[in-house]
Structure formats: C-alpha cells, structure tokens
C-alpha angles and dihedrals in degrees: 000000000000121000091230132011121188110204131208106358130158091234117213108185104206088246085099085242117145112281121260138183120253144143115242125207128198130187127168094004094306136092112244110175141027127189141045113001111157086138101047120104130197140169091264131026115193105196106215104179111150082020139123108222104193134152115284111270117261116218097210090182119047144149097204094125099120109010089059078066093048097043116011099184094074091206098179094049098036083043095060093038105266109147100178134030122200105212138176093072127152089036100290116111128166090251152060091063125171128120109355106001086052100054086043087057089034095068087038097062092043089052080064103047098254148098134266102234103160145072109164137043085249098066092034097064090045081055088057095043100042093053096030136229125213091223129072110236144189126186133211104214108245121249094200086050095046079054096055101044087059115021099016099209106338113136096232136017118225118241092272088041090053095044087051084053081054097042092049085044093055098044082049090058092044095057095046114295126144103211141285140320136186148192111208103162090061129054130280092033094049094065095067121091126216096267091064111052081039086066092043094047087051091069089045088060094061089064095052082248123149136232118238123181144189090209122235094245120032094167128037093359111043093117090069099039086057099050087048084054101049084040084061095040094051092038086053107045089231134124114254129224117181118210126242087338108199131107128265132213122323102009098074091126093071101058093095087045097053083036087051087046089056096055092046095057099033079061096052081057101255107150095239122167134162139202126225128210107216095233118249116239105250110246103280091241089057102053103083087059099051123073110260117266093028119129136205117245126172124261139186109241096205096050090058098054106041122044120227104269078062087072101059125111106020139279094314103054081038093057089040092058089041099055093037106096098206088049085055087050094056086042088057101043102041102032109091095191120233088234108067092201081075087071136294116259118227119296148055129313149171111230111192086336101316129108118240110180108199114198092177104020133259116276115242115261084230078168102066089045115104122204097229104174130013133153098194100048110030087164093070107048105122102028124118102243081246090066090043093054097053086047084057096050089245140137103200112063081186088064090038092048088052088050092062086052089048091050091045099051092047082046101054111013092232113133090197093052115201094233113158126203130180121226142165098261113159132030110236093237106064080038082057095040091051105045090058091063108116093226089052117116117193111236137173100229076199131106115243109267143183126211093231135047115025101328092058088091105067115088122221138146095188100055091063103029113018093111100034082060093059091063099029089056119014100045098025103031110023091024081220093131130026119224083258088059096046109049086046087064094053097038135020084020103066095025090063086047094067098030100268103150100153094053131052104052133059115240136123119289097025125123111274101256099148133165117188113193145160103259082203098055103023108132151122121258099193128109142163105267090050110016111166091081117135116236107244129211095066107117107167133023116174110176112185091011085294113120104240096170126041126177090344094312135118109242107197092250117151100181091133107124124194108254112226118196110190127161114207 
C-alpha cells in the first residue's frame, strides 16, 4: 500500500528527454517505483490522464525571505507549480543580522506586524521549520547583508573587519547555507572590489557552495561585469551563476557576445550558469507608447534617482540630501540610473544595434514609468510619473518623483525606501535568446505572495505567473521551447546548478516534488494592471510526497523543509 499513486500521466521527467506514460508510487515523501502499476493500491489515486506529471519547478532565483515568514503558504509560487525557492539573491539574505542589516529587517518585519526573533542562519531556518512553510527552500548568504552587518555603508572594511565578513560567511555556510550571493549594482555591494567577494568566495568554496551575482552593469558595460564574475569564480575555485542575465536599455547589442563568454568558459571547463526572469507584457494602455518587442520589469525609485554616496548615514542625512536643492542638483547631475528609460547619459551607444550618439543626454519617458508600490502615497500607484506630476501641480516628474522618496522615508523611517516603479526594461528578443541557452534556468526574481492579508499590497506579476507564461507563450504560442524544455529549465536544470541532486527529475528514489498540470491550459493569469491573479492549469503539487495543491486549490499543506546543503 503507497501512500500516493499518480495513473495514467504523460510523465516528463525534467531531463528534457521525450515524454513517456507511466504510473508513479510514493510512499514517506520519495518516489519508489515507475512503471506499470495497474495493481498497486495506495491511501490516495490521482488519475492523471491528458495530463503532464513533471518535478516540481524549482525558482533559482527568489526574493521570499521574509514574506515566506509572513505567509508560509506561498500561494502564488505553490499555485503555478513551483516546489523550491532559492532565496537569499542580490546580496540580501535574512541572516546574518547585527548593526545595520538588523535595523533594515527590523523595520521590515514591523511593516508586517511581527518580531524580529532571529540573528543567524541558524535561528532563521528554525523560524521557517517551526511555523512551517508549504515550499521547500534554500538560501545564499547576502554579501551586502554580511557588510552591513560589519562595516554598515563604509566603502571598504579594514583587514579585521574583512576577516570578521569571512568569519560570519563561514559560520552561514555552516549552518546551511548554499553559497554566496551579491548585489553590485546597488550600495552597499557596489562598494566592494573583486578582491573582496573573491576572499569571501574562498571560504564558500570550502563548503562545496556556489557564487551568484547581480552584476555590477546590466546595461553599456556587461561585458565587464561578466568577465569580473567568471575572474571571482576561477580565483575562487568556485562555480559561478550569474543573476537575471539579460541585457538592459540601451545594451541590447551585447546579448550574443556574453552569450558567446558563457560558452567559452563553460568549454575551458568553468562551471558557469545563468537565470532568466520570463519578461512582464507591458499595460495595454501603455504599449503604443513603447517600442515593439520591449518588456516591464520592476525598479527601485529611489535607487534611480540617487547614487549610492545619497544613502549614507541614515534617514535623516538621507532626508537632509534629498530636500536640499543644491544636493538634488548633484544627484541630477552625477546619478546615471541603472535603468537607462530614465534617460541616457552623455556619449555614444548602440540601441538594438544601432549607434545613438547623445551630446546632451536623453530626457526621461516619464510617461511611459509607472508608480507600482508605495506606502506613503497609495493614490498614486499605477500612474506614469507624467500623470503624477500634473496631480501635484508640478512641471518637473523628476522633483515629484523625489518627493515620493521624501514622504516614504518620514513615513517609515527607512533610508533605503522600498518604492517600486514599472518600466520598459528588456527588449523580448535577447529574453528569448536567453532563455534558449542551454545553461538558462527560468526564475521569478519575485517574493512569494498571496492576493489577500499583508502581502496583498505588493504588486507583482512575476511572483503568481512567471513560470505559467513560459508555457502559455513560449511552447503554445512562439513554439520556441517543448513541454520537455521546458520542464528541464525549471527542474533538473536548475536543480543540478545548486547541487540538488535529489529534486528536479522524476526517477526513482528522488524526493517526491511533483506538479501535475494541463499542457493545454496551462497559463498566468497575472498582469500589470491586476496582478494578484493565480496562474491556472495546475491541477496537483505534491512537495515532500504531501498534496499541496488539489484540483487547483491550495490544500493547507506545509510539508516544505529547509534544504540544508552542508558539506562536512
């Protein structure tokens, strides 16, 4: 007698072979047997005739840290299949938290209505274990986080200081952690030069752990910020994944030469990988506007508009900088935003393979920039900064966009206010071209979320429907990907990429992860305009071998378990 028994599937088993029927038994969270099982009984049949059965999908690159305390259930990731999610990316982890890092999650947690009750890795994933979370989940320990913990926002720690950053990331990959992670296009990440992370990633390779990294340039100077990434990860002796790796405006010409960088290095036998975030449809008001082919993706506002020395000293210095109109000025004239919509700097560029040269700049489409979350001024969410700054009586969106950043900060005391704005980021084509690599893995780059209680106020597309779109656009509609794929990108792929080897692939023996779903119907839901929408299609998720998911519900089930990879 198994526990569970799944009829009549068209079994793909996340290796990107060829599908193929086949009965599936479970029994104490594994599969044991494959095959043929027309005799077998157990305490619950799922009949999956029409339907795909695959390993559960695997989000390599999440940003649940928090909201998987606040929520455990992870409705929009469990709802659209998604079985594990890999957290602790960009640098910013949940531990290790003292001086700095613990104040920012701090405020966080109080946002939320709850306590902070943890410091360590340690205590955090007895947090998740002890109240229970319906995902399996793994965590990088944060660079940025590890910095502030030591040395706040100083630019650079001092050799004791240094040794104190190795000593917090060993003690993070002895308690569980599975390697590294940075942020190096955002303070305080940015400030560190390779040397540093390649010490740090040094004591990560004693543990077997891995490096990934939001590069420090996603845009005119990738190609630098790729080399510096595969340097750490040779000097290191440690394998290398790099973050939501497509290009940004206006650097869409590069995408076959970093392609090009990975396959080089991959051949001389470097262990290099990459996520990809599945691009968001631009609001159907907003597409005419747009150029043809160009995708949304989510910003800090804060982060565009004042460069990284703007954030030192806490809310208060920060407030000062932000209401003194000389200090704007500098920010004006010295920030080149991330985000190149905001407004090309001075020089010379080549835009979807075509040169621009700009003697004075580019103004900002303020037009075409949508206020997504925002605390201090609700009313506004979902306005183009143009529209605000008619509302405010205003002729500049660039002063009435500082303005949001001034109220959030008084509102919530956070120097580094969590203001999200949309924007048309990446062009379809290099996140196409991307996504077929055969070393691309699909990710979220989204917390886990639910359309009802606290976390009903963030607005995200990506955290309910980033992996149904796969299937809804890029095997039904474009024919780019099969099932099979597909699936491999979301499973064994990325599994394989962060030493998995028990999840992401149905065969015998593995642990039970399983999505069930209607290849046919398959599909999210989500947009912009209303974006907490479950994905649909998904009929079964089982996670530790406990239906989660049945019939396209969520059952209560909280069989997730913190993965902890430690090598002894």
């Amino acid at each position: 007698m198994f526990d569970v028994l799944i009829r009549n599937g068209r079994v793909v088993d996340g290796t990107g072979n060829p599908w193929y029927k086949a009965d599936i038994s479970i029994e104490k969270g594994k599969i044991t047997e494959i095959g043929g099982l027309s005799h077998a009984q157990a305490d619950k049949v799922i009949d999956a005739k029409g339907l795909v059965v695959s390993p559960g999908f695997i989000d390599i690159h999440s940003h649940s840290d928090i909201t998987l305390v606040v929520n455990g259930r992870a409705e929009s990731k469990i709802r659209q299949g998604i079985t594990t999610e890999i957290i602790g990316n960009c640098g910013n982890s949940a531990a290790p938290l003292m001086g700095i890092a613990a104040e920012r999650r701090r405020r966080e947690m109080k946002d939320f209505g709850l306590e902070l009750d943890w410091t360590t890795f340690k205590e955090y994933f007895n947090r998740l274990e002890r109240q229970g979370v319906s995902v399996n989940v793994a965590s990088f320990v944060g660079h940025s986080t590890v910095r502030q913990a030591v040395i706040g926002n100083a630019k650079k720690p001092s050799r004791s200081e240094l040794r104190e950053m190795k000593s917090l990331v060993d003690q993070a990959m002895k308690d569980g952690t599975i390697g590294l992670s940075t942020g190096l296009e955002f303070a305080p990440g940015g400030y560190a030069e390779t040397d540093e992370i390649i010490d740090l990633c040094k004591v990560v390779a004693k543990y077997g752990g891995i490096f990934a990294t939001h590069q420090r340039n996603r845009d005119t100077h990738y190609e630098q910020a790729t080399t510096e990434a595969i340097e750490i990860g040779e000097k290191a002796g440690i394998p290398v994944h790099l973050s939501h790796f497509v290009v940004r405006y206006p650097g869409h010409d590069k995408t076959p030469t970093l392609l090009w960088m990975v396959d080089q290095d991959r051949r001389r036998g470097r262990d290099v990988t990459f996520d990809v975030i599945t691009p968001t449809d631009a609001p159907s008001v907003l597409r005419l506007k747009l150029r043809n082919g160009y995708h949304w993706a989510e910003q800090s506002l804060a982060h565009q508009l004042i460069p990284a020395w703007g954030f030192e000293g806490g809310a208060e210095k920060v407030l000062e900088r932000c209401k003194d109109k000389k200090m704007r000025g500098r920010f004006r004239a010295e920030h080149i935003p991330q985000w190149k919509l905001f407004g090309c700097p001075k020089g010379k560029f080549s835009i979807l393979g075509t040169e621009y040269d700009f003697p004075n700049g580019v103004p900002p489409r303020w037009d075409v920039i949508l206020l997504n979350n925002c605390k201090a001024s609700p009313e506004l969410i979902g306005k183009t900064f143009a529209e605000i700054a008619k509302i405010k009586g205003m002729e500049d969106p660039w002063d009435a966009a500082m303005n949001i950043v001034i109220a959030e900060i008084e509102k919530t005391g956070n120097p580094h206010p969590q203001i999200g704005i949309l924007g048309a980021s990446t062009a379809e084509r290099d996140s196409i071209m991307a996504m077929k690599h055969p070393a691309a893995s699909i990710c979220t780059d989204r917390g886990s979320l639910a359309p009802y209680g606290p976390l009903a106020r963030t607005r995200s597309p990506n955290s309910y429907g980033a992996f149904a779109t796969v299937f809804r656009k890029y095997v039904r509609e474009f024919g780019i990907f099969t099932v099979e794929e597909a699936v491999r990108k979301m499973t064994s792929l990325p599994a394989n990429s962060i030493s998995l080897y028990d999840r992401g692939v149905i065969k015998t023996g593995a642990k039970a992860d399983i999505v069930i779903f209607d290849p046919e119907r398959i599909a999210d839901n989500a947009t912009i305009e209303k974006p907490n929408q479950y994905a649909e299609g998904i009929e079964y998720v089982l996670v530790n071998g406990k239906i989660t998911v049945e019939n396209g519900e969520h059952t209560g089930a909280i069989a997730g378990k913190v993965l902890k990879l430690v090598k002894s």
